[in-house]
C-alpha positions in Angstrom: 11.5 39.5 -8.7 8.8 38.1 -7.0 5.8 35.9 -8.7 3.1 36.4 -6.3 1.9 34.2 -4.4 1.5 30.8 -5.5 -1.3 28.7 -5.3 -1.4 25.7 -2.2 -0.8 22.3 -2.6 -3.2 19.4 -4.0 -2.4 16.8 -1.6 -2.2 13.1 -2.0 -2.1 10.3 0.2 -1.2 7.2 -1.6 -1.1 3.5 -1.0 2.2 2.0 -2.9 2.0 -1.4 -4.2 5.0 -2.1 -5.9 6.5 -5.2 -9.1 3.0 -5.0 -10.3 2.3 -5.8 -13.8 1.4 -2.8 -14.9 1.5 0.4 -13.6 -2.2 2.2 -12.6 -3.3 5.3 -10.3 -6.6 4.0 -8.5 -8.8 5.9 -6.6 -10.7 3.8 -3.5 -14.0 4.4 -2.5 -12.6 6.5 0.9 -11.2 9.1 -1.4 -7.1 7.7 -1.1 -5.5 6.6 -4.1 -3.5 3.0 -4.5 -0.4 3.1 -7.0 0.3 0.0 -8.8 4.0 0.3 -9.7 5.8 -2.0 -12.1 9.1 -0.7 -10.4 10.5 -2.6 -7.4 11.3 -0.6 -4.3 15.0 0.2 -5.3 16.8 2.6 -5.5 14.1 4.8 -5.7 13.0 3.7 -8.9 9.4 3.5 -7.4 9.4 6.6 -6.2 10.2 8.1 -9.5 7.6 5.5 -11.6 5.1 7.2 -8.8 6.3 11.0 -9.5 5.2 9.9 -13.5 2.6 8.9 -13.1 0.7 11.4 -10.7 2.3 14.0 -13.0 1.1 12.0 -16.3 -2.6 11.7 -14.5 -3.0 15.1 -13.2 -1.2 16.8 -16.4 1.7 18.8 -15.1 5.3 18.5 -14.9 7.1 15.8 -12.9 9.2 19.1 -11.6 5.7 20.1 -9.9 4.9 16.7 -8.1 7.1 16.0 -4.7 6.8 12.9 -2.2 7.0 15.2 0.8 6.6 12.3 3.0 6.8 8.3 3.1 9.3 8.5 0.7 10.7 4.9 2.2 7.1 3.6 3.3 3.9 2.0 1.1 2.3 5.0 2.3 3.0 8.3 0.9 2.0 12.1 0.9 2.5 13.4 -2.8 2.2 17.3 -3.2 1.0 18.8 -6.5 2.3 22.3 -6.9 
């Protein structure tokens, strides 16, 4: 059975600076957003501390937030959906 069609994407573009402190979602004055991550770039755990907090911030499920590119760079595209 089909839903309908589903609503696009919000799409972020996010700076990744990771073994901060603590963890924060900025937003810079150009409208891209900087991730301070307490996580260090291993084995993904980054990624995921990232997928948290986006989902935490814009209140939805992790299940509904995706790194759809960048997933190995300090630059990333992160889909809301």
């Amino acid at each position: 059975m089909n839903a309908g069609p589903r609503a696009p994407a919000t799409v972020l573009h996010v700076q990744v600076k990771p073994n901060a402190r603590a963890a924060r979602l900025e937003q810079d004055a150009d409208g891209g957003r900087c991730a301070h991550l307490a996580s260090p770039p291993v084995d993904g755990k980054a990624n995921a501390e990232l997928i948290g907090l986006v989902a935490e911030r814009f209140g939805v499920p992790k299940s509904r937030v995706r790194i759809a590119r960048g997933a190995g760079s300090r630059y990333k595209r992160v889909e809301i959906g």
